[in-house]
N, CA, C and O atoms as CSV, one atom per row, in Angstrom:
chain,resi,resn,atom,element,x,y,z
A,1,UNK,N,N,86.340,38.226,20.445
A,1,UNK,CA,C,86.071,37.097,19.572
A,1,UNK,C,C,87.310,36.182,19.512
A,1,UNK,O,O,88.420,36.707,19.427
A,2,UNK,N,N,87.168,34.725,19.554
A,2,UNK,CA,C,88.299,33.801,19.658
A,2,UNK,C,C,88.187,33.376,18.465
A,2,UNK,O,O,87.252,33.327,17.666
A,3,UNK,N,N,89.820,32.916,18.432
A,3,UNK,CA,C,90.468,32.237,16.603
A,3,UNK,C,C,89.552,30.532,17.024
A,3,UNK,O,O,89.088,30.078,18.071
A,4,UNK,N,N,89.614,30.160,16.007
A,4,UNK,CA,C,89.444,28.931,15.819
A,4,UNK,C,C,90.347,28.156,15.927
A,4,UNK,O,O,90.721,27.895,14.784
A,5,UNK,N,N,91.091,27.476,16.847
A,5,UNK,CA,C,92.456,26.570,16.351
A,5,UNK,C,C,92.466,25.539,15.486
A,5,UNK,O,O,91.482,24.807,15.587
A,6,UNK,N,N,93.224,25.258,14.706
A,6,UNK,CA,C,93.158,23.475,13.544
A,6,UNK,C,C,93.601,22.683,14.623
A,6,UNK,O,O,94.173,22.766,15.710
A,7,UNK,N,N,93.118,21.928,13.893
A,7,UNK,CA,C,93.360,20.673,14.177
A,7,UNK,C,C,94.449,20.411,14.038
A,7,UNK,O,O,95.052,20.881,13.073
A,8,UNK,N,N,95.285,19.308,15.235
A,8,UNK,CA,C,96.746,18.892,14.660
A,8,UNK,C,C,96.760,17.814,13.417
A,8,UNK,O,O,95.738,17.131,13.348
A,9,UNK,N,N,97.278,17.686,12.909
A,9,UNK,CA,C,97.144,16.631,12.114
A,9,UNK,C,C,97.803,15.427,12.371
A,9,UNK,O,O,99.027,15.547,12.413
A,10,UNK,N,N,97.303,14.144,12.584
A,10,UNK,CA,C,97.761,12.927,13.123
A,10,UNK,C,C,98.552,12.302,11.965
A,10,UNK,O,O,97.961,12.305,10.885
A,11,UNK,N,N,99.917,11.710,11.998
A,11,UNK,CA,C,100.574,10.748,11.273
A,11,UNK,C,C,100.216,9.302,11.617
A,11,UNK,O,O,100.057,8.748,12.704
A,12,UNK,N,N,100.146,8.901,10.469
A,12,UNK,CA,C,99.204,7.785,10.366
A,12,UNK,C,C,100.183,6.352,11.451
A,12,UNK,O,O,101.376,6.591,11.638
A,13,UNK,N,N,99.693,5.199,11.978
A,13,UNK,CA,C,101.107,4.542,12.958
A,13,UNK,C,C,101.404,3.349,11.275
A,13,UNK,O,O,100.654,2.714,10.534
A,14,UNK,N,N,102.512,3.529,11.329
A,14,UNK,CA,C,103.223,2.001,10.832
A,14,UNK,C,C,103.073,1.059,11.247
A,14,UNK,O,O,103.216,0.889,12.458
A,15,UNK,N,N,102.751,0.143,10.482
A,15,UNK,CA,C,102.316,-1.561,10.711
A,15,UNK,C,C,103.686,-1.858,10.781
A,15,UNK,O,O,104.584,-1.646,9.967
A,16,UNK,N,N,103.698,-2.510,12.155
A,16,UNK,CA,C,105.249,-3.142,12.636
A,16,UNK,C,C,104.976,-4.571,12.501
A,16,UNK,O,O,103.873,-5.103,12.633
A,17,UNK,N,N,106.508,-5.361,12.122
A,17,UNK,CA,C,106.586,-7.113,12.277
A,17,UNK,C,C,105.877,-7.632,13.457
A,17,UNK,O,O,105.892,-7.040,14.536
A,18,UNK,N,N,105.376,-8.527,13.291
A,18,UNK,CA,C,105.155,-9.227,14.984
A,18,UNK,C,C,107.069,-10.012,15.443
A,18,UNK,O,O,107.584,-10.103,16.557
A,19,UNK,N,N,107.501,-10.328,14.416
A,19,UNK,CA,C,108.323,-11.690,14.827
A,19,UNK,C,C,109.915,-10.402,15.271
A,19,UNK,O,O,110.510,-10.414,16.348
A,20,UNK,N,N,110.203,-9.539,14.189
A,20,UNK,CA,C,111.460,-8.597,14.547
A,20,UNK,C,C,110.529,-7.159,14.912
A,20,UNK,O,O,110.431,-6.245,14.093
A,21,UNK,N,N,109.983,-7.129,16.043
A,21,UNK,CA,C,109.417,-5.916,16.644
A,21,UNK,C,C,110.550,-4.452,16.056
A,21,UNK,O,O,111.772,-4.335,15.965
A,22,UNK,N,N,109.515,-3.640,15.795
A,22,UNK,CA,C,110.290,-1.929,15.442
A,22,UNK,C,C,110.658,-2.053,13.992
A,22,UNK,O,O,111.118,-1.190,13.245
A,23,UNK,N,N,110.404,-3.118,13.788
A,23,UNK,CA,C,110.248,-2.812,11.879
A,23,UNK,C,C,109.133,-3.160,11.309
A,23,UNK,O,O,108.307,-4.062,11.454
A,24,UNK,N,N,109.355,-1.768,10.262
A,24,UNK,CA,C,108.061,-1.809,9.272
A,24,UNK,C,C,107.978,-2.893,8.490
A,24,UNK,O,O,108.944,-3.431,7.949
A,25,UNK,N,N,106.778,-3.260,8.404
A,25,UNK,CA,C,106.308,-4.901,7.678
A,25,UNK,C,C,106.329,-4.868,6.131
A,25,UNK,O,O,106.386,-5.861,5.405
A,26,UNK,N,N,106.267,-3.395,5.682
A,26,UNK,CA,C,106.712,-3.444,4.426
A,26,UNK,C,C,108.248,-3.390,4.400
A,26,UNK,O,O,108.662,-3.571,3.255
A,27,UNK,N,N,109.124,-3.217,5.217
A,27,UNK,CA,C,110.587,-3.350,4.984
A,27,UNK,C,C,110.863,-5.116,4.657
A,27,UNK,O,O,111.960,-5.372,4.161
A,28,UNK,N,N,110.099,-6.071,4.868
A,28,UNK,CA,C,110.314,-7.222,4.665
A,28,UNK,C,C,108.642,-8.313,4.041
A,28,UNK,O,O,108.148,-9.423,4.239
A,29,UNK,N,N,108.332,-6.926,3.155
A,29,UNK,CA,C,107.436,-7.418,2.330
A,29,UNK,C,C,108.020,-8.178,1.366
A,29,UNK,O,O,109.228,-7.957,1.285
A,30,UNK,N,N,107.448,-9.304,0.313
A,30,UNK,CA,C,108.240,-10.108,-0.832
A,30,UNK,C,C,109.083,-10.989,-0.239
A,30,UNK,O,O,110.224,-10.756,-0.637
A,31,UNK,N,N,109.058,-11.791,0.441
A,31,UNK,CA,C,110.383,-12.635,1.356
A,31,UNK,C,C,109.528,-13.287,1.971
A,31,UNK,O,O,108.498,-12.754,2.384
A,32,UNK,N,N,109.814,-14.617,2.149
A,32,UNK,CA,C,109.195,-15.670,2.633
A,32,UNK,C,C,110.388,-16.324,3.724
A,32,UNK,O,O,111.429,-15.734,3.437
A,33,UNK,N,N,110.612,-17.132,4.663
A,33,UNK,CA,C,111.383,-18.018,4.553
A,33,UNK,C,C,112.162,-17.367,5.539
A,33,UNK,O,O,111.942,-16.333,6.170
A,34,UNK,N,N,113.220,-18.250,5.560
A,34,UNK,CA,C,114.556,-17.939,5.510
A,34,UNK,C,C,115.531,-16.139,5.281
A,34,UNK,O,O,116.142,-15.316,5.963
A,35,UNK,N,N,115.132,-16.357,3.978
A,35,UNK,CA,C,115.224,-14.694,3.561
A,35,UNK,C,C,114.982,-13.625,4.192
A,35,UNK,O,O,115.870,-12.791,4.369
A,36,UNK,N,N,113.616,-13.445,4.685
A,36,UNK,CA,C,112.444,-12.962,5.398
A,36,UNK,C,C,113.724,-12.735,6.882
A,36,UNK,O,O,114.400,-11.714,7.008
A,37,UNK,N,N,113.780,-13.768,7.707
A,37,UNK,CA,C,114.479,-13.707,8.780
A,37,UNK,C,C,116.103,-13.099,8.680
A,37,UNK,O,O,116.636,-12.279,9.429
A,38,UNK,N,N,116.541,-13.631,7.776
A,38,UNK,CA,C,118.071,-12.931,7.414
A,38,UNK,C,C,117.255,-11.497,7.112
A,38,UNK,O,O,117.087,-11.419,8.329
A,39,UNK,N,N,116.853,-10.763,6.803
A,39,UNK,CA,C,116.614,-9.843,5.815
A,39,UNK,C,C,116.246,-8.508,7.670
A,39,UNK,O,O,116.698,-7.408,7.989
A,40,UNK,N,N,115.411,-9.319,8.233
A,40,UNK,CA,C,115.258,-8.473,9.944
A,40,UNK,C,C,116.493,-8.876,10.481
A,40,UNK,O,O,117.135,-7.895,10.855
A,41,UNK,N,N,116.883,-9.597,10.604
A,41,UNK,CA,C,117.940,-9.570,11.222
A,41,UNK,C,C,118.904,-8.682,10.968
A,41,UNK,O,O,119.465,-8.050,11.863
A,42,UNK,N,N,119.211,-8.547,9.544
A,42,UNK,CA,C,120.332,-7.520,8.815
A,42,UNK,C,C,119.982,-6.185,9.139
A,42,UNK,O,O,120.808,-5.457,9.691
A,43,UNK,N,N,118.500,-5.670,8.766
A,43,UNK,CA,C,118.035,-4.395,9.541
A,43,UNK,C,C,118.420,-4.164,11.050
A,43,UNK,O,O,119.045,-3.193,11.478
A,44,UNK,N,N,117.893,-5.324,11.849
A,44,UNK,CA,C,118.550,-4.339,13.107
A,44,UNK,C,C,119.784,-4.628,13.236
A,44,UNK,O,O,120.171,-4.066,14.261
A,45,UNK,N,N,120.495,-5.116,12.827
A,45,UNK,CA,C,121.859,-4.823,12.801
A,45,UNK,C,C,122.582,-3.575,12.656
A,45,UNK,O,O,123.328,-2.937,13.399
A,46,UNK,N,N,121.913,-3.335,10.867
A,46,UNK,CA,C,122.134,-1.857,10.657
A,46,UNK,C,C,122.062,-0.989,11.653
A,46,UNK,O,O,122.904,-0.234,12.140
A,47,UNK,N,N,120.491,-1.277,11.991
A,47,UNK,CA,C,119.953,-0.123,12.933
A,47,UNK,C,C,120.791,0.158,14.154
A,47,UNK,O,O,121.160,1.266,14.545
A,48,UNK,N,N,121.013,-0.919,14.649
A,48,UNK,CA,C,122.112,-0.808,16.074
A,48,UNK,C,C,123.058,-0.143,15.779
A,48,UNK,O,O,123.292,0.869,16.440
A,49,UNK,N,N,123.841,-0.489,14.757
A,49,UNK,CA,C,125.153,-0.256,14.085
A,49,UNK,C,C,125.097,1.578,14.225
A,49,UNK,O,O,125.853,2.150,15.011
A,50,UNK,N,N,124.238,2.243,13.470
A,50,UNK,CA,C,124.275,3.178,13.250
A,50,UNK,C,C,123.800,3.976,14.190
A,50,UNK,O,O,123.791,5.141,13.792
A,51,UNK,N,N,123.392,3.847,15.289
A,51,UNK,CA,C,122.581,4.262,16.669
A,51,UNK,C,C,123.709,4.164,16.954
A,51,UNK,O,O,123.788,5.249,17.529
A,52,UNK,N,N,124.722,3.742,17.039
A,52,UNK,CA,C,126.250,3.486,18.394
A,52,UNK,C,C,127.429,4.331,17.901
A,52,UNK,O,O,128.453,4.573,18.541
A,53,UNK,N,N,127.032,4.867,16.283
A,53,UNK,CA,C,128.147,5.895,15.728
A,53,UNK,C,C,128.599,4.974,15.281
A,53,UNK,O,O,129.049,5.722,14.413
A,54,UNK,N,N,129.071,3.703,14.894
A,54,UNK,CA,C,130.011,2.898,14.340
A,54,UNK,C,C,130.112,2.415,12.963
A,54,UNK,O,O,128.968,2.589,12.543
A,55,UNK,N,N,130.675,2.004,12.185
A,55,UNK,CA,C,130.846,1.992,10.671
A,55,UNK,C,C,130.107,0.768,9.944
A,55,UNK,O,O,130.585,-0.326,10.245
A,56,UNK,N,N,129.154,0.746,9.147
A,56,UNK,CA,C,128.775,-0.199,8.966
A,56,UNK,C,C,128.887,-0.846,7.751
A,56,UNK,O,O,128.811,-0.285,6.658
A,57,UNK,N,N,129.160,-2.637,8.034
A,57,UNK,CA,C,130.547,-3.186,6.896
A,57,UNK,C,C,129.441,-3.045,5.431
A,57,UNK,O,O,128.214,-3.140,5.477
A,58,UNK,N,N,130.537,-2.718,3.799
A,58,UNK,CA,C,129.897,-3.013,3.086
A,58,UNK,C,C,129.302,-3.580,2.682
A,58,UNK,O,O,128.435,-3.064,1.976
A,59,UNK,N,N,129.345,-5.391,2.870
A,59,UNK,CA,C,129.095,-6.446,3.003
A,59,UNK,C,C,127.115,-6.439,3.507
A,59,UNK,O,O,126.232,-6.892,2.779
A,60,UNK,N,N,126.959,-6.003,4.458
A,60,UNK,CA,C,125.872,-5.781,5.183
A,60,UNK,C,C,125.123,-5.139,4.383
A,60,UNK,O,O,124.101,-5.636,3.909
A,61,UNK,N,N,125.652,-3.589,4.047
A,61,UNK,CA,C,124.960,-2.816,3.271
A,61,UNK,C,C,124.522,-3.472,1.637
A,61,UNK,O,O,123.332,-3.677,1.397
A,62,UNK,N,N,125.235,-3.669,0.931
A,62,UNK,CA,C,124.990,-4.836,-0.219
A,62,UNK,C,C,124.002,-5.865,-0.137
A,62,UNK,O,O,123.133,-6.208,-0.939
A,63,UNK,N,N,124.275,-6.236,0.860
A,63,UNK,CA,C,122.933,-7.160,1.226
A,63,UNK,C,C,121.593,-6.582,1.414
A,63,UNK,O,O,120.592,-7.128,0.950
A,64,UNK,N,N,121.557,-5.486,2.086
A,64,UNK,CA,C,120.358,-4.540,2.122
A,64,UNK,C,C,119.910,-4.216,0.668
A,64,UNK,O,O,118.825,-4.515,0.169
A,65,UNK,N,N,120.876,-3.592,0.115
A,65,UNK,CA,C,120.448,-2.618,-0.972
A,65,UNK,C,C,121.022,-2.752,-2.377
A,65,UNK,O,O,120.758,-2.139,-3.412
A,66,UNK,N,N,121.941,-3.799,-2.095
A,66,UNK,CA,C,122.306,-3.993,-3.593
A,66,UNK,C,C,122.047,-5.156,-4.281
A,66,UNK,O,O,122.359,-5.253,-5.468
C-alpha cells in the first residue's frame, strides 16, 4: 500500500513595479511623483549596496526608514 504525498505548498508571486523592475509595488505604495522615483531608486541602491558587502551611508538609510 502507497503513502499519499501532500502537496507542496506554492508561495504566492509578488506584484513587482513595472517602472524599477525587482521591487515589490507595495514597497512604493503611498508616493506619487517624484517621491515615488527617489524612493526606487534609494531601494536599489540599498539593495546593490548590501549584495557587494559594503556599508551603507546613514543618510540613505534615514531616508528609507526614518
Amino acid at each position: 500500500m502507497r503513502k499519499k504525498r501532500k502537496k507542496k505548498k506554492m508561495n504566492r508571486k509578488v506584484v513587482k513595479d513595472k517602472k524599477f523592475k525587482g521591487i515589490p509595488r507595495a514597497y512604493l505604495s503611498g508616493t506619487k511623483g517624484a517621491k515615488r522615483s527617489q524612493r526606487g531608486r534609494d531601494i536599489m541602491r540599498m539593495r546593490r549596496l548590501y549584495k557587494q558587502g559594503k556599508k551603507i551611508p546613514k543618510t540613505l538609510y534615514n531616508r528609507l526608514f526614518g
